[in-house]
C-alpha positions in Angstrom: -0.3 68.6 41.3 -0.3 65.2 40.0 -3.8 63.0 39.9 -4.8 59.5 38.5 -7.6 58.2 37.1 -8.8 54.3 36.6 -9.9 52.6 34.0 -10.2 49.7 31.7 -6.8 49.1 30.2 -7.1 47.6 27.0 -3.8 47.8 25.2 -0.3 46.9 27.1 2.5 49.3 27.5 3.2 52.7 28.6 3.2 56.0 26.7 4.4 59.2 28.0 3.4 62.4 26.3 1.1 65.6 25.7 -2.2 65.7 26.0 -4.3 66.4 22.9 -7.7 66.4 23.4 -10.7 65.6 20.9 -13.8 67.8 20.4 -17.5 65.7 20.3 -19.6 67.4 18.1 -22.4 65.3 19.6 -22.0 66.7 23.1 -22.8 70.1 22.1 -25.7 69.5 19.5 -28.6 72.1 19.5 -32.3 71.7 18.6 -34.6 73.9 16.9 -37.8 74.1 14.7 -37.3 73.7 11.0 -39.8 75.8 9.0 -42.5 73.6 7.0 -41.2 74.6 3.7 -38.0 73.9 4.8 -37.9 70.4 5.3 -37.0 69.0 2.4 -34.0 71.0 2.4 -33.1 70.0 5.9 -33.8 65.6 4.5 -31.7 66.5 1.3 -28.4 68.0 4.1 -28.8 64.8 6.1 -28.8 62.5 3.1 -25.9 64.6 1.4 -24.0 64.1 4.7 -24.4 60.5 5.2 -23.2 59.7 1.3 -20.2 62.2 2.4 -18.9 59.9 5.1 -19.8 57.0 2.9 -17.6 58.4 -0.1 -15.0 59.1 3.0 -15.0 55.8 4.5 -14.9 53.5 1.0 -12.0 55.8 0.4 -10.3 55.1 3.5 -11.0 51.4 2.9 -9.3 51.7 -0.4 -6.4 53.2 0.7 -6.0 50.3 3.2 -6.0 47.8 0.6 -3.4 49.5 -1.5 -1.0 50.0 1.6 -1.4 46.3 2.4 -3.2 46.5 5.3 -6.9 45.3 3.9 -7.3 43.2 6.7 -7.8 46.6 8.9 -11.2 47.3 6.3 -13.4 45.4 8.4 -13.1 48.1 11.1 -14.4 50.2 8.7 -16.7 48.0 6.8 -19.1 48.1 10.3 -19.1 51.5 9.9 -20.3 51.5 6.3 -22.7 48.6 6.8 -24.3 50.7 10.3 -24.8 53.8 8.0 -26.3 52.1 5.1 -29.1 50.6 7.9 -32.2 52.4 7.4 -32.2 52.7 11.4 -29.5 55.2 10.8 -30.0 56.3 7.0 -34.0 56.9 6.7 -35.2 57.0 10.6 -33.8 60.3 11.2 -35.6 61.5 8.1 -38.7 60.7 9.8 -37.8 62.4 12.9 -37.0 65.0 10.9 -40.4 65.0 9.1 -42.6 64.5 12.1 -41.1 66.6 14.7 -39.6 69.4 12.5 -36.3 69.7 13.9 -32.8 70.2 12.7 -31.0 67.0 11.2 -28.2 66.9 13.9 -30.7 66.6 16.3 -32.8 64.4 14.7 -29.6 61.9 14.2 -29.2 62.4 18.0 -32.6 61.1 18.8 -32.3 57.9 16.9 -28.9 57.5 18.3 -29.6 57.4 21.7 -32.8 54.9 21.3 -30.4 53.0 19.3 -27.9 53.1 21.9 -30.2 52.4 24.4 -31.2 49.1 22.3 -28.0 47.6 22.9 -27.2 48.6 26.7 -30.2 46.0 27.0 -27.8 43.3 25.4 -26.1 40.3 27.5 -23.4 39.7 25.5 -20.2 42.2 26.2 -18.7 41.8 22.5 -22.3 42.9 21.2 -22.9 45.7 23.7 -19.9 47.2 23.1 -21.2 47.6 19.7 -23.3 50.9 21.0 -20.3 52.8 20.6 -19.7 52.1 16.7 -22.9 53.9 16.2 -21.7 56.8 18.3 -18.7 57.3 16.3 -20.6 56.6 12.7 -23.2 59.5 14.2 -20.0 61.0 15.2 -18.7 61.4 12.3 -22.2 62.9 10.2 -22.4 65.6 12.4 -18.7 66.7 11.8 -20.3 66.5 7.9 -23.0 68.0 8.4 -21.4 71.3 10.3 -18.4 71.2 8.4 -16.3 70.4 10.9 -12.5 68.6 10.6 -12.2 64.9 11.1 -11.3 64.6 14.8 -7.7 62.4 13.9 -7.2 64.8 11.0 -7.6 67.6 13.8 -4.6 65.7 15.7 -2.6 64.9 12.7 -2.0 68.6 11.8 -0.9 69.4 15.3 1.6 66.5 15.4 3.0 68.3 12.1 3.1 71.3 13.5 4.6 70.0 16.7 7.7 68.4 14.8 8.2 72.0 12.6 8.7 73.7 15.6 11.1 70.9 17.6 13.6 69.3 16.9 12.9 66.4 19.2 9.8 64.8 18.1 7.2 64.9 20.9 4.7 62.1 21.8 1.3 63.3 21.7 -1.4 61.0 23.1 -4.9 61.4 22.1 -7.6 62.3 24.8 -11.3 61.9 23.5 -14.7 61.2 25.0 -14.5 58.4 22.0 -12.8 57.3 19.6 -13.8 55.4 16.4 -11.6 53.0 14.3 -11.9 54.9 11.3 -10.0 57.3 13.4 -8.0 55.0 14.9 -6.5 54.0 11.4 -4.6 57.1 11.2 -2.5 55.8 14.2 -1.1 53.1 11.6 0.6 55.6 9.7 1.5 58.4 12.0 3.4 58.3 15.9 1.1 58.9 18.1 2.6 57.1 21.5 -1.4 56.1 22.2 -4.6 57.2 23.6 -7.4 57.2 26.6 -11.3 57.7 26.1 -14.0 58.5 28.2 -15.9 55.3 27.6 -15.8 52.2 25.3 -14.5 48.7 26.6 -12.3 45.7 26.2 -14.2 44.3 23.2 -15.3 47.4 21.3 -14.0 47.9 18.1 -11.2 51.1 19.0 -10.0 48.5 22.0 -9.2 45.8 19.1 -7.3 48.5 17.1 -5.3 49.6 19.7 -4.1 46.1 20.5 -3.9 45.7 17.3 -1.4 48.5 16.3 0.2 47.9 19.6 -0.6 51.2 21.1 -0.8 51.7 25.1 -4.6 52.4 25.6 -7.1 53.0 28.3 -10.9 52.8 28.1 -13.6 53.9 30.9 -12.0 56.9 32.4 -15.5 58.7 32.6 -14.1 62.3 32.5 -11.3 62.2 31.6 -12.1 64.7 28.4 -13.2 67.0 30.9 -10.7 67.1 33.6 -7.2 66.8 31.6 -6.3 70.2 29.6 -4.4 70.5 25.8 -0.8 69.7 26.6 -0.7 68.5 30.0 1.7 65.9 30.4 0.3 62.5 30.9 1.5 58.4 31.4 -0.9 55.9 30.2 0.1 52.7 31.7 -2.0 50.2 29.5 -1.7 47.3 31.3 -2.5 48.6 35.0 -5.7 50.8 33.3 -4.4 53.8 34.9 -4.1 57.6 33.3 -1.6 59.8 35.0 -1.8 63.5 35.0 0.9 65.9 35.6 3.3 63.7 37.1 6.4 65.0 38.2 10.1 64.2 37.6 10.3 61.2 40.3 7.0 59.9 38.3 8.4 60.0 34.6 11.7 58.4 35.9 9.5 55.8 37.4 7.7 55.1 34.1 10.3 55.5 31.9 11.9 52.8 33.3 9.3 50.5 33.3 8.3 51.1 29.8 12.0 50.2 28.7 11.6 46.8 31.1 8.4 46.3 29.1 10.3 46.7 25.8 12.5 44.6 26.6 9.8 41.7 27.9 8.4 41.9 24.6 11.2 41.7 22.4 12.5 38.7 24.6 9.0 37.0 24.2 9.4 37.5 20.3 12.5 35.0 20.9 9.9 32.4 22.0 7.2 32.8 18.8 8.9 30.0 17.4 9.7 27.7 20.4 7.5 24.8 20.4 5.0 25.4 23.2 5.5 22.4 26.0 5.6 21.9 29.8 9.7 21.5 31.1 8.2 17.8 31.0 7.6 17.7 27.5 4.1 17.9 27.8 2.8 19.5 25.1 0.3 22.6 24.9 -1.9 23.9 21.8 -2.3 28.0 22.2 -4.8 28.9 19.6 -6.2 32.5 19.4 -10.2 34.1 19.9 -10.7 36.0 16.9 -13.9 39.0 16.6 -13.1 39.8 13.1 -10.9 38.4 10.0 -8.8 41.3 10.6 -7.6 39.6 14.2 -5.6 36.9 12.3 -2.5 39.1 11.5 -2.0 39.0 15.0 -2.9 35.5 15.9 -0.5 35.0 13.3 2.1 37.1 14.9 2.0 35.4 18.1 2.6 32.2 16.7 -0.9 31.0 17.3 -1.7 27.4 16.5 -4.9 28.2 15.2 -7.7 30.0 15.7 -9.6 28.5 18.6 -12.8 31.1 18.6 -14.2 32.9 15.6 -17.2 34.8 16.8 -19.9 35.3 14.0 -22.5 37.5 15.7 -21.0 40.8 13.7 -21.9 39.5 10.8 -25.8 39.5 11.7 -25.7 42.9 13.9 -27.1 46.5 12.7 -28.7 45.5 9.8 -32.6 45.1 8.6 -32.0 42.0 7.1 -29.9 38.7 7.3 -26.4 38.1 6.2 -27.0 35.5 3.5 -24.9 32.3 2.7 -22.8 33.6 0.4 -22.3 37.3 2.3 -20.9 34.6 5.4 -19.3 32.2 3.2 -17.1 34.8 1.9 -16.2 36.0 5.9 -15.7 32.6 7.2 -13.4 31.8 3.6 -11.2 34.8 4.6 -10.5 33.6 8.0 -9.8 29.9 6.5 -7.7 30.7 3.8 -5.7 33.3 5.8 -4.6 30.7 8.6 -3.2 29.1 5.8 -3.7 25.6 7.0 -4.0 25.8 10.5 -7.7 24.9 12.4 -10.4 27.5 12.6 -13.6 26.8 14.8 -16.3 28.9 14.1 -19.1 29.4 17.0 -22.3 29.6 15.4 -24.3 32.5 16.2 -24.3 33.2 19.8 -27.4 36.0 19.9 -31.4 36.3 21.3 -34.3 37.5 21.1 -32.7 40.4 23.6 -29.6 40.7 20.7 -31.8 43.6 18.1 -31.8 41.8 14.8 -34.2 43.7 12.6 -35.1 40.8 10.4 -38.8 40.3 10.8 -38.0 37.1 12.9 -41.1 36.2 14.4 -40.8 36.3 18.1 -42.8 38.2 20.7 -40.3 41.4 21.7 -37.5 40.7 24.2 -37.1 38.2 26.4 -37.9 39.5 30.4 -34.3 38.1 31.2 -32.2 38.2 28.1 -29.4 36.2 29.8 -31.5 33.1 30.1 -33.8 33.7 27.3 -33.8 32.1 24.0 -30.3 32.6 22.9 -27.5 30.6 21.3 -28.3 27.5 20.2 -31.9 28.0 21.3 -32.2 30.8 19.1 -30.9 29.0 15.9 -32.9 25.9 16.3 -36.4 28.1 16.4 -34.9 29.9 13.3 -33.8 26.4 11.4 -33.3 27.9 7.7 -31.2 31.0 9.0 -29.0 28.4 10.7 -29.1 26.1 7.7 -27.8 28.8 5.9 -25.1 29.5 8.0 -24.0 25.7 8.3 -23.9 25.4 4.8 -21.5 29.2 4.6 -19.3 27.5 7.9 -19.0 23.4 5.7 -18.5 25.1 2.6 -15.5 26.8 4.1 -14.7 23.8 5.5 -13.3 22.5 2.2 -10.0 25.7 1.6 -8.8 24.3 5.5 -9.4 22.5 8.6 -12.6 23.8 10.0 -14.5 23.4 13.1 -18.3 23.8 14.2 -18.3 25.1 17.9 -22.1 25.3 19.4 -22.9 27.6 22.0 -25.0 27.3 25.1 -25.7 24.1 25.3 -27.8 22.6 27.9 -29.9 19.6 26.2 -29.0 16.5 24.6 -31.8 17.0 21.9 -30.2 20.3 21.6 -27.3 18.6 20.2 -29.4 15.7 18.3 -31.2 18.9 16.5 -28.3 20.4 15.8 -26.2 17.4 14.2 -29.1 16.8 11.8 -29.0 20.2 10.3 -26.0 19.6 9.9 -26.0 16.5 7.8 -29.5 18.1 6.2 -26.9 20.8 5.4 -24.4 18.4 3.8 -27.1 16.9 1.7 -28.0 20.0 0.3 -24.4 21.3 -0.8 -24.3 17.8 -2.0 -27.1 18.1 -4.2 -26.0 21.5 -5.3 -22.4 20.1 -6.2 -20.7 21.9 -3.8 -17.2 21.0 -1.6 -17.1 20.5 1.8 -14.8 18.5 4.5 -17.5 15.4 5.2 -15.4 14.7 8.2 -15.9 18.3 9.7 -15.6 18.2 13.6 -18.2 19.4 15.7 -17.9 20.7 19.1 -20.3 22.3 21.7 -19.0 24.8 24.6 -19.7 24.6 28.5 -20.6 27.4 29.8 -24.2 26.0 31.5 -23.5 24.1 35.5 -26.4 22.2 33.9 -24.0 20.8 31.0 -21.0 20.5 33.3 -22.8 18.7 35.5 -24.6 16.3 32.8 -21.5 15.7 30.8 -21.7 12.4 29.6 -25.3 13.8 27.7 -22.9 15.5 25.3 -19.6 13.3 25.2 -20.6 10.8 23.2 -22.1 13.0 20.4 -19.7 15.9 20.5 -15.9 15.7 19.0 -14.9 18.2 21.2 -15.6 20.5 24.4 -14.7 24.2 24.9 -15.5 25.4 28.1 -16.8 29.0 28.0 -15.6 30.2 31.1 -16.8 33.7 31.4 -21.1 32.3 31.4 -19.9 29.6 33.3 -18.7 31.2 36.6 -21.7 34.1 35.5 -24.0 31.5 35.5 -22.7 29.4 38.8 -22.5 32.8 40.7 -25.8 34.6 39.3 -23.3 37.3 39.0 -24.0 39.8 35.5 -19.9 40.6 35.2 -21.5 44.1 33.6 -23.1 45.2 36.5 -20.9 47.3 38.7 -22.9 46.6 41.7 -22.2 42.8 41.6 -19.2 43.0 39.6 -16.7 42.3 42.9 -18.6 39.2 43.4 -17.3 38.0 39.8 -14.3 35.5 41.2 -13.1 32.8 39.1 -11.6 30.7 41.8 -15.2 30.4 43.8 -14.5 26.8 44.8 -17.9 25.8 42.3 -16.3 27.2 39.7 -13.3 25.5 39.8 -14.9 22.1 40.8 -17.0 22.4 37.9 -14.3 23.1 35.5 -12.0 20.4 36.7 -14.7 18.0 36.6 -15.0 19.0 32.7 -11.8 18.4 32.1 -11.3 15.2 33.6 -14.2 13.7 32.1 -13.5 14.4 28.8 -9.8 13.3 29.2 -11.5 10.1 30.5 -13.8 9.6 27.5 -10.7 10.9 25.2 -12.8 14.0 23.8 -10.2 16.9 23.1 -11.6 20.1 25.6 -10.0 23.4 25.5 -11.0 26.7 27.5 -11.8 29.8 25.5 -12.7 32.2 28.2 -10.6 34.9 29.9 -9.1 32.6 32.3 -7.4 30.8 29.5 -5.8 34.5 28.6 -5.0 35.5 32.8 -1.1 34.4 33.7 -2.4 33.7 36.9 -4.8 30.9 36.0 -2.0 28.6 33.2 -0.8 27.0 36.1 -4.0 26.2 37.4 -5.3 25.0 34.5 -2.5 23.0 33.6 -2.8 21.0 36.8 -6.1 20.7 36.5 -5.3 18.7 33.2 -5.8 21.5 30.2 -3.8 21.0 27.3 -5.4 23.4 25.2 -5.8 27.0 25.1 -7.5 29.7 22.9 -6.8 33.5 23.9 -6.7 37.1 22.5 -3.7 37.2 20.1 -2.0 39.4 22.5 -2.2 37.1 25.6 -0.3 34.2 23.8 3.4 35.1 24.6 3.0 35.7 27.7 1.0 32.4 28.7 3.4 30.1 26.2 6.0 31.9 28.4 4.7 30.0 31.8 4.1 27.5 30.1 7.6 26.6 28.9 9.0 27.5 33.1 6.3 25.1 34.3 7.0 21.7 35.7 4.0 19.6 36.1 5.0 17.0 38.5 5.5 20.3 41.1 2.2 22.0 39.8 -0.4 18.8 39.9 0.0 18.4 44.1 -0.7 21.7 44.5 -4.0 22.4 42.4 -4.9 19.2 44.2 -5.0 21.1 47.3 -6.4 24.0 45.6 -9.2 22.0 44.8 -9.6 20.3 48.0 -10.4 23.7 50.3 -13.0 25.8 50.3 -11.3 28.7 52.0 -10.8 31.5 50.1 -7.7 33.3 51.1 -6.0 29.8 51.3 -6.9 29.3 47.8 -5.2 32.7 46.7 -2.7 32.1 48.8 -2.1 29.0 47.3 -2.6 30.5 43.8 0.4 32.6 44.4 2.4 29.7 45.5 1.4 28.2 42.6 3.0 31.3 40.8 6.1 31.8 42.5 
């Protein structure tokens, strides 16, 4: 009998296949003493295995510049990076030592306080960086027992498969998790796509799978558990839904959405080129949010007009020590030099004291409410030569492209004031050092406080630019956390606050003539271009794979029909009559 199960869906499309279904060593670890003579021996297997997946991983990387894809390495440069941290490479050692157990289950132990580290963090993108150290701790324990890589596993039965058919057969991937290193095999072999038991729309198998283009949901729970090897399953990507045993009337059903889907997408890739303006001429900038330099293939792909949101904080994540200037330098240069011309504005680091950077920083432990703690900018003005150093990587960039500073989090003017004289103390220095950098480099701050949308004009007349943050602003306005599951309904971007406060930012800056963009998920949701475009946006910055689709209502909107309308939007306070008129808004 057919069942469904819900989850995050973090790659579009629809794959229809056979189940194959990935074993986690981790899941089925054992403990036991270690006698005392013994454990050296059991240090030396746990070293031997970590420089195994090393040697594995630097290979894979290798491989992936040779075939052209180097910009796929970072995925696996996090891995390599996590298990040369001696949080992952000597603290199981310890454990091992003091407790005299077995090294899988030491490498459990410091996985899961690890893991419980960062379910403590605010910020999704980090969080979802918990499940990078599952899969490197994953991937040890297949070492250390010997066992087969869990794609390599998958691989050999799609070969097998296609020996014994002459049809080739979709298989799609079933796994409690998933890392990218595995993931990479997808770029070289069919499988139609895959569905794990956890991860989420930011972690680092989620940007894979949207990057390859494979359909792909997240979240299912138990999923691993309740689906069997070969059952027939549909992944429909976009709805977040996981279909088991469907029958005929089902698989007709699907099959004939996936080829409308198909041929959505090949009709949007008529558009990449199209410049992107209302039906009135008005024209709109679509730039692209970017997590790693391996995003801007895609951003590329979709015709992006530049990169409207490089996140930093990976840089500085899972690691005893500080990227340095030259280590970030060479990050941001990628990025620069592979837009090849076109804007990229570079948040500086968005993390607190609740964000684990083992760096010896000197603060007193976490803060008691990390999403109102001393974060963002807050945290890079009480750590002035770290940020000094990571002005002078982001200016020194500056001078291969058009660069841009974005600030996060701001709230105070002398926030800003602070901030803009590190900066020039940062241009003095690469001056003195006889270094290049753009003099004339823009510098923006993003609104995602009520306390800055409110207090605008403290920041328009020092800023260049505004980017609203919308995903902290309507957290913030609501005092809803939209990773808690028990307030997550109450998350609702068309709250009349929310929307009052992010028209008012838009009309004030158009007023003072200071360019503002939006780079939170509502610039990315279909349902919220026409709404913004009424409200006066004119620039937009997106995942890669969102831009299509929104330059696609842009180009069918007329504004003259779409400006009365959000004026009535924002003139009610009723909720259903502002959906309502949403989907008017839409039709």
């Amino acid at each position: 009998m057919p069942f469904t199960l819900h989850g995050i869906g973090v790659s579009d499309g629809i794959a229809i296949g056979r189940a194959h279904l990935i074993t986690q060593v981790s899941l089925d670890v054992s403990h036991y003493l270690v006698e005392e003579g013994q454990i050296a021996q059991e240090e030396e297997r746990l070293r031997t295995a970590i420089a195994q997946v090393q040697g594995e991983l630097r290979s894979l990387h290798a491989e992936l510049d040779r075939s052209g894809s180097g910009e796929l390495g970072a995925f696996v440069d996090v891995h390599v990076m996590l298990l040369s941290d001696p949080m992952l490479a000597e603290e199981p050692l310890r454990i091992v030592r003091e407790r005299r157990c077995n090294a899988e289950w030491a490498l459990i132990q410091q996985m899961d306080a690890l893991m419980a580290q960062f379910d403590e963090i605010e910020d999704e993108y980090l969080r979802e960086r918990r499940h990078d150290v599952g899969q490197v701790v994953e991937r040890v324990l297949k070492a250390l027992i010997g066992a087969q890589p869990a794609m390599q596993s998958a691989l050999t039965k799609t070969q097998k498969i296609r020996a014994q058919q002459s049809q080739e057969s979709e298989m799609i991937v079933v796994a409690h998790d998933l890392s990218p290193a595995d993931m990479l095999v997808f770029k070289e072999h069919q499988f139609a796509g895959f569905v794990t038991d956890v991860g989420g729309a930011t972690s680092h198998t989620a940007i894979m799978a949207r990057s390859l283009a494979l359909p792909a949901v997240v979240a299912l729970h138990h999923a691993r558990e309740m689906i069997r090897e070969d059952d027939l399953i549909i992944i429909d990507g976009r709805a977040g839904v996981l279909i088991v045993a469907p029958d005929a009337s089902i698989i007709a059903e699907y099959a004939s959405r996936r080829e409308r889907l198909a041929a959505e997408r090949q009709a949007l890739r008529l558009i990449v080129g199209t410049p992107t303006a209302t039906r009135d001429g008005t024209q709109i900038g679509l730039e692209a949010n970017i997590e790693l330099p391996g995003d801007v293939p895609a951003a590329h792909d979709a015709g992006a007009a530049g990169v409207g949101l490089f996140r930093t904080e990976f840089l500085f994540m899972n690691r005893k020590s500080l990227p340095d200037e030259e280590e970030q330098f060479q990050a941001y240069a990628a990025v620069v030099r592979a837009m090849q011309g076109q804007p990229v504005t570079i948040r500086t680091l968005d993390i607190g004291a609740d964000k684990q950077l083992d760096a010896e920083l000197a603060h007193d432990g976490p803060a008691l409410n990390p999403a109102l703690g001393l974060r963002a900018i807050r945290y890079c003005l009480a750590e002035p030569q770290m940020f000094l150093a990571q002005l002078r990587a982001i200016l020194r960039a500056s001078a291969l492209g058009p660069v841009r500073i974005l600030l996060p989090m701001i709230a105070h003017a002398h926030e800003v004031t602070q901030t803009l004289a590190l900066i020039q103390e940062a241009k003095q220095q690469l001056s003195d050092a006889g270094e290049a950098f753009d003099p004339q480099v823009k510098v923006g701050g993003m609104i995602e406080i009520p306390a800055a949308a409110l207090a605008l004009p403290l920041f328009l007349g020092k800023l260049d630019y505004l980017s609203i943050g919308t995903n902290d602003l309507i957290q913030y306005t609501l005092a809803i956390d939209r990773a808690d599951d028990a307030v997550s309904s109450l998350y609702d971007p068309l709250h009349p606050a929310v929307l009052y406060l992010i028209a008012h930012v838009i009309r004030s800056a158009a007023a003072a003539n200071v360019p503002v963009a939006v780079c939170g998920e509502m610039a990315g949701e279909l349902a919220m271009t026409r709404l913004l475009l009424g409200m006066g946006l004119r620039q937009f910055s997106m995942h890669p794979a969102q831009i299509l689709s929104v330059k696609e209502r842009v180009l069918a909107t007329d504004l003259a029909r779409v400006r009365p309308m959000v004026a009535r939007m924002l003139a009610t306070t009723d909720a259903s009559e502002l959906r309502a008129l949403l989907e008017e808004l839409n039709a």
